[in-house]
Phi, psi and omega in degrees: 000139166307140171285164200298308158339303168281322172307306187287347181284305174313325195293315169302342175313282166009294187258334203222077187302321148313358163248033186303306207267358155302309196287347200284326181301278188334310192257023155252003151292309186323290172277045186227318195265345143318301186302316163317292168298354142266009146289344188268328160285033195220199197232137183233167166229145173227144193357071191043070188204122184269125203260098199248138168268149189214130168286170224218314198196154157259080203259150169344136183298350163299349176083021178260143146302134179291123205241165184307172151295151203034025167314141183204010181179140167235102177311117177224134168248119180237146189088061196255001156086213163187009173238134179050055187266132190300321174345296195267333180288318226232280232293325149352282168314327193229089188278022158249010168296138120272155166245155162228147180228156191223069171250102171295345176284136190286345181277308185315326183292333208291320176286319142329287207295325179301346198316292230218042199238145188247128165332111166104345165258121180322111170281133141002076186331128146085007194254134134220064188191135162329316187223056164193139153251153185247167169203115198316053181207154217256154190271122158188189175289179219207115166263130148265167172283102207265009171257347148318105174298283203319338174065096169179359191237120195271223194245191188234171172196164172257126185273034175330100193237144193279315162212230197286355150265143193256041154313291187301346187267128168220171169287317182274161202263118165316137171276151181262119197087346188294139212192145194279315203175346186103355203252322176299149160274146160306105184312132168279119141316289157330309194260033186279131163218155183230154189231113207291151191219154140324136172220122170207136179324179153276345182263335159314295193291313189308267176328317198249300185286320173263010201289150170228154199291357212235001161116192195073188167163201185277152168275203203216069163331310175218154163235097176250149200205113174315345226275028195007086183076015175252023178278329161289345178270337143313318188273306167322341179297337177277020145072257174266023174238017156315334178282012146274351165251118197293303190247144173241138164233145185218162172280146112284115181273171168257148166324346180292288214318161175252125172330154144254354187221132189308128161084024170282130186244171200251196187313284235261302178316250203316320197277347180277286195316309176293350173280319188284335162297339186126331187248158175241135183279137208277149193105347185032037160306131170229191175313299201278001155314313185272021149059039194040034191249096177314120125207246192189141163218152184250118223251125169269130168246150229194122152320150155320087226085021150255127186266153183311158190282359182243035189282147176042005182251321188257174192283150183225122202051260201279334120011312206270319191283310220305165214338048174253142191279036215245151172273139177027106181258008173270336135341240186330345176258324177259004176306324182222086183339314202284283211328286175340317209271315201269352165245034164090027206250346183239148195204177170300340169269309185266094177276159185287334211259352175247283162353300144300060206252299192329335183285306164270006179236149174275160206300319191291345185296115164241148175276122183245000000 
């Protein structure tokens, strides 16, 4: 429908033929910008794939997220999955958290939003959790749409997946043979397709979303991140506002590993580019931790002068062992990290980087 506006112009055409050809320039603006506004708010088709705008969230008339009462540190994941998800890992542990989650594959987000949802009650746009939201889109760097008036509408991206795990969905395009460790099937190149996704920065999300009325904004207290082998270009994304996100926890391959996705880095590769960001790895974590064994571990990394985000809080070191009916259950677990992951020894309480802490901190090191 014509706006009220557009209405009375046309009528004046109508009636007063000297002001034809003012009104008619003023309503074939109206209807070029009608029009423009229900394509962006409709459905489309693209090579055979069907494409829908949906609204997401709700946000402040500042153009901010809303955040719980008593927010006091802000969490973000991207690539949150649905499994081993800060909701259920972190967010416990910290009741002055909010979370944001960033998942494009669309059944994970549908289950994000679903995490904690009861029949018959009317959910939030975009919440699921009191104090966490999720939003279907993918993390990197970011062109804006310089043909946008609003400046407010970021990009797209292709979302490339190699085959039937959705392991394989990345920004970057799968290697053929690349691989985690042996125990994953391998992205197929061959069997490659991709899926246009929403894509917005860290700087976006900085600048805009975390934003305070008085300029600033919030820091980004802990940051994890998923993005399977796009995770420094993730983090780079926050351009000159990196120095607001204090902590990364990231996947790490060992240097053994064969890429799986072009421009993907490895152990030695990621531990440079993050020194060169500012950060250090917490934990005094090194390369030669994975003992010359391809897999992946997830490595937390900290600005300078920050301590890890679980200091003092999860069990630490010989902590980690009390009253379990296991013969050297430290043994079995930190002699051989991968061995550990596969005979169930970490969880959300019990991690390799505090649990082994011996292998890379010296006996004398205490949490302080």
């Amino acid at each position: 429908a014509l706006s009220v506006q557009a209405q009375m112009l046309l009528q004046g055409c109508k009636l007063k033929t000297h002001l034809m050809s003012h009104c008619c320039r003023w309503l074939a603006l109206e209807l070029i910008f009608t029009v423009l506004h229900v394509a962006r708010a409709s459905w489309t088709t693209r090579d055979g794939t069907l494409s829908v705008t949906l609204d997401v969230l709700e946000l402040l008339p500042n153009g901010t997220i809303p955040l719980a009462a008593g927010t006091g540190r802000i969490f973000v994941e991207v690539g949150a999955n649905s499994a081993n998800i800060v909701d259920v890992e972190d967010l416990p542990h910290f009741p002055d958290a909010f979370l944001i989650s960033f998942e494009p594959l669309v059944h994970h987000y549908a289950k994000l939003l679903s995490w904690h949802t009861r029949g018959g009650e009317l959910q939030r746009l975009g919440r699921y959790n009191s104090r966490a939201v999720a939003l279907p889109m993918a993390v990197g760097p970011e062109v804006e749409d310089a043909d946008f008036e609003g400046k407010s509408k970021g990009g797209s991206a292709d979302l490339f997946i190699g085959n039937d795990n959705d392991f394989c969905a990345s920004l970057l395009r799968p290697l053929e043979g690349g691989m985690t460790g042996g125990d994953a099937k391998p992205c197929e190149p061959k069997a490659l397709h991709a899926r246009k996704v929403p894509l917005v920065s860290l700087k976006t999300v900085l600048d805009r979303w975390l934003a305070w009325e008085g300029g600033g904004g919030w820091p980004i207290d802990y940051l994890k991140i998923d993005a399977q082998g796009f995770d420094i270009e993730v983090l780079r994304s926050a351009g000159d506002r990196l120095p607001r996100i204090l902590r990364v926890l990231m996947e790490v391959p060992g240097d053994t590993c064969k890429p799986m996705y072009e421009g993907s880095n490895g152990c030695s590769g990621i531990m440079t580019l993050m020194a060169d960001m500012g950060y250090q790895v917490a934990y005094n974590r090194s390369c030669a931790d994975f003992d010359g064994v391809c897999y992946e571990d997830d490595w937390e990394f900290v600005l300078r002068g920050i301590r890890p985000l679980h200091h003092k809080l999860l069990p630490w070191r010989e902590e980690c062992w009390e009253g379990l009916d296991v013969l050297d259950p430290k043994a079995l677990c930190c002699s051989n990290l991968r061995q550990g992951a596969k005979a169930g020894c970490w969880d959300a309480m019990h991690r390799p980087s505090r649990c082994c802490a011996h292998r890379w901190l010296p006996e004398q090191v205490v949490e302080s």
